[in-house]
DSSP file (Angstrom, degrees, kcal/mol; ACC not computed):
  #  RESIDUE AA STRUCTURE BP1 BP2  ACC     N-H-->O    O-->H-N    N-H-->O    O-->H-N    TCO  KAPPA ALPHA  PHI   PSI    X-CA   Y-CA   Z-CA
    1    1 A X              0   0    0      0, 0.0     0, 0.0     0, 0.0     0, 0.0   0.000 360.0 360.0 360.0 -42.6   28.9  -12.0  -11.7
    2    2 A X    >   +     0   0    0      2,-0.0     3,-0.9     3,-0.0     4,-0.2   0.759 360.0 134.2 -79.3 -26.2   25.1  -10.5  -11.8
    3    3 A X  T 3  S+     0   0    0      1,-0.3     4,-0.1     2,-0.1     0, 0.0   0.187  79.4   5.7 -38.4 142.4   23.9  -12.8  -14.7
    4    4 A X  T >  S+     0   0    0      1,-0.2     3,-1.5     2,-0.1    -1,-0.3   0.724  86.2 129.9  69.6   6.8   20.6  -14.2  -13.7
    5    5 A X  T <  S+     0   0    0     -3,-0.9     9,-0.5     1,-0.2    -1,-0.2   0.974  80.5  43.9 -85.1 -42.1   20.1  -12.3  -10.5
    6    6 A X  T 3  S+     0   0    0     -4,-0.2     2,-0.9     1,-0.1    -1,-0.2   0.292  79.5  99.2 -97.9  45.5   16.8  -11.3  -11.5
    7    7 A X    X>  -     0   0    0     -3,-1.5     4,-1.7     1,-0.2     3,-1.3  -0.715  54.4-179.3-105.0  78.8   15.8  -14.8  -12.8
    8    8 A X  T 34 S+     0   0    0     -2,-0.9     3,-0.5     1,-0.3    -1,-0.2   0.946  76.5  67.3 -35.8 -43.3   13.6  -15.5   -9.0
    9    9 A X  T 34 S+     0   0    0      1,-0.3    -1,-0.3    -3,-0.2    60,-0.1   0.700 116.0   8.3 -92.0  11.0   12.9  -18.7  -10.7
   10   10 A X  T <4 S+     0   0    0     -3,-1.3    -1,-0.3     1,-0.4     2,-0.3   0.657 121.3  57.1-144.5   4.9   16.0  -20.3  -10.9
   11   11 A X     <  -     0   0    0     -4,-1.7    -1,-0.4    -3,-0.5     3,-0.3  -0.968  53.3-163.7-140.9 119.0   18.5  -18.2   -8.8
   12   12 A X     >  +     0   0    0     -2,-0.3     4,-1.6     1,-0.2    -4,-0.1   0.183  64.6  97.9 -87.0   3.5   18.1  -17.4   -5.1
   13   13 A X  H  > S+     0   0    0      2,-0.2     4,-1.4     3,-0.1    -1,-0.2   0.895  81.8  58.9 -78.6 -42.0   20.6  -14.4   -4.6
   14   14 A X  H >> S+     0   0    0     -9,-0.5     3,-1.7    -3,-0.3     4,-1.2   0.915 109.7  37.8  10.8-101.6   17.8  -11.9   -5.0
   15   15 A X  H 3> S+     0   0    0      1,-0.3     4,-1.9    -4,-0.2    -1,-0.2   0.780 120.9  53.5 -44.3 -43.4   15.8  -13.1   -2.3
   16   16 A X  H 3X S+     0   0    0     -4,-1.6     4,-1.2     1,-0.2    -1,-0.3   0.934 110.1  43.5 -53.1 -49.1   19.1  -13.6   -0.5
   17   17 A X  H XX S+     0   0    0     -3,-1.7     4,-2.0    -4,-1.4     3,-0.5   0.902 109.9  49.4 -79.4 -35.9   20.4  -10.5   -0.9
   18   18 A X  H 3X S+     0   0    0     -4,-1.2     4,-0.8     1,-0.2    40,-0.2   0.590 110.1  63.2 -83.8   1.6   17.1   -8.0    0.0
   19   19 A X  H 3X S+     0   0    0     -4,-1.9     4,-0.8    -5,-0.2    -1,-0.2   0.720 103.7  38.9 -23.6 -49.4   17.1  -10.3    2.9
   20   20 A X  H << S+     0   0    0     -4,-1.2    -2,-0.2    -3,-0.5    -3,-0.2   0.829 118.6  54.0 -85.4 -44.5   20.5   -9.0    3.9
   21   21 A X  H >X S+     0   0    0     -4,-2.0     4,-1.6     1,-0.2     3,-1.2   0.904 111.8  41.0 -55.0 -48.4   19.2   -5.3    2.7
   22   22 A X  H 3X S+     0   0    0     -4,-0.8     4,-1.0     1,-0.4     2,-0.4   0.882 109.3  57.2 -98.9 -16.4   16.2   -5.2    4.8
   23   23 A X  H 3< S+     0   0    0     -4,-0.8    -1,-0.4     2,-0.2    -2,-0.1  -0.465 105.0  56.8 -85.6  59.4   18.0   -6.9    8.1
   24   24 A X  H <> S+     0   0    0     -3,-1.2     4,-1.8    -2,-0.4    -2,-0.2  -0.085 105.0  51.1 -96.5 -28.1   20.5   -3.9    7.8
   25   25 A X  H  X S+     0   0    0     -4,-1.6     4,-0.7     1,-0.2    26,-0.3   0.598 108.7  50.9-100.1  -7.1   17.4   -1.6    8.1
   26   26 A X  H  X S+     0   0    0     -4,-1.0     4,-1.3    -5,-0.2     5,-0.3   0.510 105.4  53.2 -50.3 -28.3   16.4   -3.4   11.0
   27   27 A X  H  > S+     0   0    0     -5,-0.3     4,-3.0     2,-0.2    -2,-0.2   0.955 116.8  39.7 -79.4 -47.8   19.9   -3.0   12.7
   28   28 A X  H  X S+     0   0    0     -4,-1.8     4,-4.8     2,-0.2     5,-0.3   0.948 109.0  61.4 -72.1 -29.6   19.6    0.9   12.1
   29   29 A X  H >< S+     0   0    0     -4,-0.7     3,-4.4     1,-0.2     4,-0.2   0.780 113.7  37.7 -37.2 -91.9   15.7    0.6   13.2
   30   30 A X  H >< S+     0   0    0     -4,-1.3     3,-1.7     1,-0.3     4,-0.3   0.706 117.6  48.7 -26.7 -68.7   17.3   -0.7   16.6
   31   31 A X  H >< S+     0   0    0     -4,-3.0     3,-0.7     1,-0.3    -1,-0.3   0.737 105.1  60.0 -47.2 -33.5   20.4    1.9   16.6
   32   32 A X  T << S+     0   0    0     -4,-4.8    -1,-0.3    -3,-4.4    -2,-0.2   0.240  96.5  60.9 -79.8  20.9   18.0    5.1   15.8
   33   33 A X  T <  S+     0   0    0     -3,-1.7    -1,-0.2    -5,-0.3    -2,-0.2   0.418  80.8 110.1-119.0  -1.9   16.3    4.2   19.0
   34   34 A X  S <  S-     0   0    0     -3,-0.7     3,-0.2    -4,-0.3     0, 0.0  -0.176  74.3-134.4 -48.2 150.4   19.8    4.9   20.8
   35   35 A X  S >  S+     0   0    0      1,-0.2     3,-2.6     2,-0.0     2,-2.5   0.623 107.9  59.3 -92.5 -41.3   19.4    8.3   22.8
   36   36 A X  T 3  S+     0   0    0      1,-0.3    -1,-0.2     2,-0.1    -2,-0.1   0.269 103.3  49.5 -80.3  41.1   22.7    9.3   21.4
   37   37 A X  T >  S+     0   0    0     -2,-2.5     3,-1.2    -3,-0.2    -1,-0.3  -0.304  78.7 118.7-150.6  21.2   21.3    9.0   17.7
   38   38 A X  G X   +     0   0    0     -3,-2.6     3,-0.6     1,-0.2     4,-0.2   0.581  60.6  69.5 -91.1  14.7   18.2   11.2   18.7
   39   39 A X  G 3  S+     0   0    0      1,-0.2    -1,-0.2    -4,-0.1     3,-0.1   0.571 105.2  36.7 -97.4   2.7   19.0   13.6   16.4
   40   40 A X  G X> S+     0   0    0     -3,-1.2     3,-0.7     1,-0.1     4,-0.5  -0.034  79.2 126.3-116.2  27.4   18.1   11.2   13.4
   41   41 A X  T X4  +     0   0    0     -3,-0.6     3,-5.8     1,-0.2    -2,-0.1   0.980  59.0  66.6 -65.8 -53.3   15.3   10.0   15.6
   42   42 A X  T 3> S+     0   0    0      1,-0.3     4,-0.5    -4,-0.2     3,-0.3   0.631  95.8  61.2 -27.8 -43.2   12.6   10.8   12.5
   43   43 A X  H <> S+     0   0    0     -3,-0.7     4,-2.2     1,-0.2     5,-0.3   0.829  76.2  86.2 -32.0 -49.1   14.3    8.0   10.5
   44   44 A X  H <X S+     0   0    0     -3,-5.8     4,-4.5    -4,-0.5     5,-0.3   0.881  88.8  43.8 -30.7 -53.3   13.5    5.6   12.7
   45   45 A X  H >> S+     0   0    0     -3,-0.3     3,-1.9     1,-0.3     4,-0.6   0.844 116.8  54.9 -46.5 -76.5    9.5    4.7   11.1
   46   46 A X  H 3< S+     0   0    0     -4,-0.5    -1,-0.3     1,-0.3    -2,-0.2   0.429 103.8  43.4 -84.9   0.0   11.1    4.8    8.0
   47   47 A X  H >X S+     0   0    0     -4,-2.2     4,-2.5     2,-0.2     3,-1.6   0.938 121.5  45.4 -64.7 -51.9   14.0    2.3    8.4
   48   48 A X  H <X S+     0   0    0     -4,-4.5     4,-0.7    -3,-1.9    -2,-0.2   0.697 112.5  50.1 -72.5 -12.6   11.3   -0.2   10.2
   49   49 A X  H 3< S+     0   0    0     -4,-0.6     4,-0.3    -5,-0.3    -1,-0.3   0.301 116.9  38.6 -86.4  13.0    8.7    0.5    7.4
   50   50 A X  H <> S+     0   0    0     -3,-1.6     4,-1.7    -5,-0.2    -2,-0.2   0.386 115.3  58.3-156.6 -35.2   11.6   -0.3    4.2
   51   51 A X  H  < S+     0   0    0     -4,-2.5     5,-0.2   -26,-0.3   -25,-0.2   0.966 110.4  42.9 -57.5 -42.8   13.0   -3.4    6.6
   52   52 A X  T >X S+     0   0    0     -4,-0.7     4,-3.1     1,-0.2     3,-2.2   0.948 113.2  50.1 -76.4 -49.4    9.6   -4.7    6.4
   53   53 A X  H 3> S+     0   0    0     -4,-0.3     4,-1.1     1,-0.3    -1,-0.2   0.839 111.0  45.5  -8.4 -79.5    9.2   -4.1    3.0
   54   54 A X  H 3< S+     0   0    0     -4,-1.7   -32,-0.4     2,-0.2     4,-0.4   0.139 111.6  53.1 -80.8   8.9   12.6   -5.8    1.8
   55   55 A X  H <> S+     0   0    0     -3,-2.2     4,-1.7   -33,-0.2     5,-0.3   0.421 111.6  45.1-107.6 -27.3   12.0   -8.9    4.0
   56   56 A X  H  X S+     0   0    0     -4,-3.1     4,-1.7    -5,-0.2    -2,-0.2   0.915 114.9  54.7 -80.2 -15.5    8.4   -9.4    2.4
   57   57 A X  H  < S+     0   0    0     -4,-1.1     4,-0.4    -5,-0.2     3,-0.4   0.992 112.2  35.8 -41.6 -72.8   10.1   -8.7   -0.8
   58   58 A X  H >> S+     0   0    0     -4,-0.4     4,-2.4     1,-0.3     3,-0.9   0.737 115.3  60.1 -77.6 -25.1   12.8  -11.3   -0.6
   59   59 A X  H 3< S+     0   0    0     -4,-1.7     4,-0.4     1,-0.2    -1,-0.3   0.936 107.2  43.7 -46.6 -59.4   10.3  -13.6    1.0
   60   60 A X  T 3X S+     0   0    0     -4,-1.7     4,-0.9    -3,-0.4    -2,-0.2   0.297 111.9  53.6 -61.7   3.9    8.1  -13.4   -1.9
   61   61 A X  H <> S+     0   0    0     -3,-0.9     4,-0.7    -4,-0.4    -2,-0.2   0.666 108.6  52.7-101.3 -40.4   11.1  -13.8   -4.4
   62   62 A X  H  < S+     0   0    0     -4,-2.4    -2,-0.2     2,-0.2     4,-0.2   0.696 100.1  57.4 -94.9  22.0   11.9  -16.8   -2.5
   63   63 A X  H >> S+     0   0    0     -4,-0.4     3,-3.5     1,-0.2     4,-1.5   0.956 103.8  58.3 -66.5 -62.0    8.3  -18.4   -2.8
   64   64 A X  H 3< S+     0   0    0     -4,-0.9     4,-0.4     1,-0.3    -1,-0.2   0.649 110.0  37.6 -66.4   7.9    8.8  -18.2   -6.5
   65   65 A X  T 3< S+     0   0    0     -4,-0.7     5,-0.3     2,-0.1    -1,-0.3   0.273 116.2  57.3-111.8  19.6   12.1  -20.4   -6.7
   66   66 A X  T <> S+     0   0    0     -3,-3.5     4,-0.9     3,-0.2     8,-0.4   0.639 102.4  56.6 -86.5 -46.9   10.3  -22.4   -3.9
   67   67 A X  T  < S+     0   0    0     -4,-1.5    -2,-0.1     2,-0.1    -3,-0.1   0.905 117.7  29.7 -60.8 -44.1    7.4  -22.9   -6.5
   68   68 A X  T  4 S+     0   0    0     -4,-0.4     3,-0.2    -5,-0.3    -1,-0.1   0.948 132.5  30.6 -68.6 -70.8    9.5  -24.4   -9.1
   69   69 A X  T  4 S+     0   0    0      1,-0.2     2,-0.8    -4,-0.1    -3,-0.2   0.796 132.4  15.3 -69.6 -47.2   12.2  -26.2   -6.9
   70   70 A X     X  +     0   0    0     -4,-0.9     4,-1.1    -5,-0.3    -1,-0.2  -0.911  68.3 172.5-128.9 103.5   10.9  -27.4   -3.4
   71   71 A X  T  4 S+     0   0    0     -2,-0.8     4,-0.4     2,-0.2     3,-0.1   0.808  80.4  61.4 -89.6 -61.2    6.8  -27.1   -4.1
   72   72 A X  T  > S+     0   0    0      1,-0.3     4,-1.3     2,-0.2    -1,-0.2   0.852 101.1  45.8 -32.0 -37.2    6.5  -28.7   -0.7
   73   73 A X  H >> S+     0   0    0     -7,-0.2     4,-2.2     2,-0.2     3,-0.5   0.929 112.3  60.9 -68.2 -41.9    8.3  -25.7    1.3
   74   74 A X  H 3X S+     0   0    0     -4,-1.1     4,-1.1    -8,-0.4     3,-0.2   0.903 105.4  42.1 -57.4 -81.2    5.9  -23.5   -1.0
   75   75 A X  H 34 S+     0   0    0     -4,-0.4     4,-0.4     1,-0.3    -1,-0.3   0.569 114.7  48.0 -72.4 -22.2    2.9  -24.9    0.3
   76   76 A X  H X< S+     0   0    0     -4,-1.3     3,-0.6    -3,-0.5     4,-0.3   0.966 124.1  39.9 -45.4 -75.2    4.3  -24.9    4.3
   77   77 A X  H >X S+     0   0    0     -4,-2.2     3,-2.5    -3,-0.2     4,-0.6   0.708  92.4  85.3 -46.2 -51.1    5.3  -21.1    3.4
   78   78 A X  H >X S+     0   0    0     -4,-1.1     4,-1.8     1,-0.4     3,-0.9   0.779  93.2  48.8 -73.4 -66.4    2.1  -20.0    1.2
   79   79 A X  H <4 S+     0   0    0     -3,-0.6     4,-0.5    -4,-0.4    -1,-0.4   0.722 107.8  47.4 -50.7 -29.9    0.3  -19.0    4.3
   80   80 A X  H <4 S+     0   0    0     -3,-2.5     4,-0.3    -4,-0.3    -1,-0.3   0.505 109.8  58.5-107.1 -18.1    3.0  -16.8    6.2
   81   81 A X  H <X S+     0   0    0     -3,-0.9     4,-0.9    -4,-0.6     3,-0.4   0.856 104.4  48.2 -70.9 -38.0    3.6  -14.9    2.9
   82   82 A X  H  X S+     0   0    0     -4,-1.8     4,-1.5     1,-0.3    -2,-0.2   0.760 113.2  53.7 -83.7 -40.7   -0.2  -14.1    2.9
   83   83 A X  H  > S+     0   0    0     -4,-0.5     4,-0.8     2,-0.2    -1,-0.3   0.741 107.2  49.9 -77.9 -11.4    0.4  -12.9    6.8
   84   84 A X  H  > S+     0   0    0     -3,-0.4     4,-2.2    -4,-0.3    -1,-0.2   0.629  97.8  60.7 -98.2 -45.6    2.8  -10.9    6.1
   85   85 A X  H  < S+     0   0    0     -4,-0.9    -2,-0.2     2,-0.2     4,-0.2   0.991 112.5  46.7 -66.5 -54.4    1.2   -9.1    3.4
   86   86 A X  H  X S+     0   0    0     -4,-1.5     4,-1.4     2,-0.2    -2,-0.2   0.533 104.9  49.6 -62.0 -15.6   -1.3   -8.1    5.9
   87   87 A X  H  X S+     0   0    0     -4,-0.8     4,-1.0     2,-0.2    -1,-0.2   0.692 118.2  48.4 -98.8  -7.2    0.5   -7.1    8.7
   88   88 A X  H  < S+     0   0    0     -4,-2.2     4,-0.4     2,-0.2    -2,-0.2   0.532 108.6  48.6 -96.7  15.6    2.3   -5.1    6.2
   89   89 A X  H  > S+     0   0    0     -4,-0.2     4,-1.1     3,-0.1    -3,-0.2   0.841 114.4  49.8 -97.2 -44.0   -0.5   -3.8    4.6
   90   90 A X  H  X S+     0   0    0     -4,-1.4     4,-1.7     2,-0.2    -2,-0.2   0.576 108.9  50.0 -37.9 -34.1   -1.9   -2.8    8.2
   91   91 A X  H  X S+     0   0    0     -4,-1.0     4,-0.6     2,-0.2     5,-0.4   0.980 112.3  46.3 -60.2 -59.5    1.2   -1.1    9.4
   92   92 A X  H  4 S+     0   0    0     -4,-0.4    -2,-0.2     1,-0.3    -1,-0.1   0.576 112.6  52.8 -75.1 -27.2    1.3    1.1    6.1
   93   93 A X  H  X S+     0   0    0     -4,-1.1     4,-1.8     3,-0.1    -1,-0.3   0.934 116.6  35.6 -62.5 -62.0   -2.6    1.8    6.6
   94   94 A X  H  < S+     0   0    0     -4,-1.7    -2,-0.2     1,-0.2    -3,-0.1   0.343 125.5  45.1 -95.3   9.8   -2.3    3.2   10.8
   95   95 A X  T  < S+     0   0    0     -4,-0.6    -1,-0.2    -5,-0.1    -3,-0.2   0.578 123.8  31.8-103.0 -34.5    1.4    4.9    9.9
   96   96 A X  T  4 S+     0   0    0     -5,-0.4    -2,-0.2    -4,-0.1    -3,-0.1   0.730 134.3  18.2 -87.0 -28.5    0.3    6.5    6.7
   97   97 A X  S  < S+     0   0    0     -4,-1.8     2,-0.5     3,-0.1    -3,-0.1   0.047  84.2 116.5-153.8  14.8   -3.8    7.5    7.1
   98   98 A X  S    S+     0   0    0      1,-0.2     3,-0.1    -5,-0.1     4,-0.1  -0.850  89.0   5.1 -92.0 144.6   -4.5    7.5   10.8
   99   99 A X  S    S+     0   0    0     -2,-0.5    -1,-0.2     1,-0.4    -5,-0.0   0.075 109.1 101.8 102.2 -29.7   -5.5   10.9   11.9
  100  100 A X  S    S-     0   0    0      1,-0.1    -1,-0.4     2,-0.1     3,-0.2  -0.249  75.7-119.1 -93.2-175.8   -5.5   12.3    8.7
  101  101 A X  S    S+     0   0    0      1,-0.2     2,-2.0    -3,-0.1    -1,-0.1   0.913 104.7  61.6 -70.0 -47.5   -8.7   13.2    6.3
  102  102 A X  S    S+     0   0    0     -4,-0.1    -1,-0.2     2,-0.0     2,-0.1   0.008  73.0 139.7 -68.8  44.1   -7.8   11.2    3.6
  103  103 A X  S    S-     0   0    0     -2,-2.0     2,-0.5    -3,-0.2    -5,-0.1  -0.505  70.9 -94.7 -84.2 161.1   -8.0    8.2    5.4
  104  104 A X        -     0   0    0    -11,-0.1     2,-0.5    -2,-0.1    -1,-0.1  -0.581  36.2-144.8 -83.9 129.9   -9.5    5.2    3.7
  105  105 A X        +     0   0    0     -2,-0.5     3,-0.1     1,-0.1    -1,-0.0  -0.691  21.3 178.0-101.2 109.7  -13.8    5.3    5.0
  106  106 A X    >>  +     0   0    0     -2,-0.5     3,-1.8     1,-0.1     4,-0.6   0.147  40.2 124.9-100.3  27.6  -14.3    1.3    5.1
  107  107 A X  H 3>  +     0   0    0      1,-0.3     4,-1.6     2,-0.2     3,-0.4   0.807  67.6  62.6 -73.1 -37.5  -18.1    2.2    6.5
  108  108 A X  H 3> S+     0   0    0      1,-0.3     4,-0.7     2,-0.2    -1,-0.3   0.815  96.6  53.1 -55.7 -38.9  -19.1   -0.1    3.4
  109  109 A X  H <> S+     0   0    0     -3,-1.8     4,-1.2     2,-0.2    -1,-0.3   0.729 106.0  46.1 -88.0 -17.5  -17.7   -3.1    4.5
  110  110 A X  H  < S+     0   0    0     -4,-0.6    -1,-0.2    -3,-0.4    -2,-0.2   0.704  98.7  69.0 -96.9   3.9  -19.0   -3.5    7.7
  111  111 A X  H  < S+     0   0    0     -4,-1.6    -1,-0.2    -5,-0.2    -2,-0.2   0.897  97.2  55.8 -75.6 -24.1  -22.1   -2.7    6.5
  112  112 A X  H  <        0   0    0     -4,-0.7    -2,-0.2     1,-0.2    -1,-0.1   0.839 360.0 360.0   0.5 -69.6  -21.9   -6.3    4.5
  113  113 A X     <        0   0    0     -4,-1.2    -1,-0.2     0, 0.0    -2,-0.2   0.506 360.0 360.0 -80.6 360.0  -21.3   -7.8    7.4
C-alpha cells in the first residue's frame, strides 16, 4: 500500500498527504484560539509554526514530481517555493531569537550595503 511513497519523483501521495498533516495543524491553530481551549492556549505557536512547516514540506515534495512531470508548473511555482522559504525562515527567526541574547547580530550585513 506504502510502496513508493517516498519516491517524490514519481509518486505524489507524500506531498499529498503532509498537505493533509499540516492543514489539520491549521484547524487546531484556529480551535486553540477558542476561549474554551485556553487552557492549551501555549500550543497554539506551535501548531501554526509545524502547519507551516508541513505545507512548505509537501510544497517542496511536490516541486520535485513537478520537475520531472509538468516542468512548466515547476517554473510558475519555483518562485512561491522560494517565498515561502522566507517567510518561514522569518517567522522561525522573530518567534525563536527575538528578545533573547542569542539572537543572530546581522550588523555585518548592513554594513555591505
Amino acid at each position: 500500500m506504502l510502496e513508493g511513497l517516498f519516491d517524490i519523483k514519481n509518486d505524489r501521495r507524500l506531498s499529498v498527504y503532509l498537505y493533509r498533516i499540516g492543514f489539520g495543524f491549521w484547524l487546531m491553530y484556529i480551535a486553540l484560539g477558542a476561549p474554551a481551549l485556553h487552557f492549551y492556549k501555549h500550543y497554539r505557536q506551535d501548531c501554526g509554526i509545524l502547519c507551516l512547516v508541513l505545507m512548505v514540506s509537501a510544497f517542496s515534495a511536490s516541486m520535485v514530481y513537478d520537475y520531472f512531470h509538468h516542468r512548466d508548473q515547476y517554473e510558475v511555482k519555483k518562485k512561491w517555493l522560494f517565498i515561502s522559504y522566507v517567510i518561514l525562515a522569518g517567522l522561525i527567526y522573530f518567534l525563536e531569537f527575538r528578545g533573547h541574547e542569542n539572537s543572530i547580530n546581522i550588523d555585518w550585513l548592513l554594513g555591505l550595503l
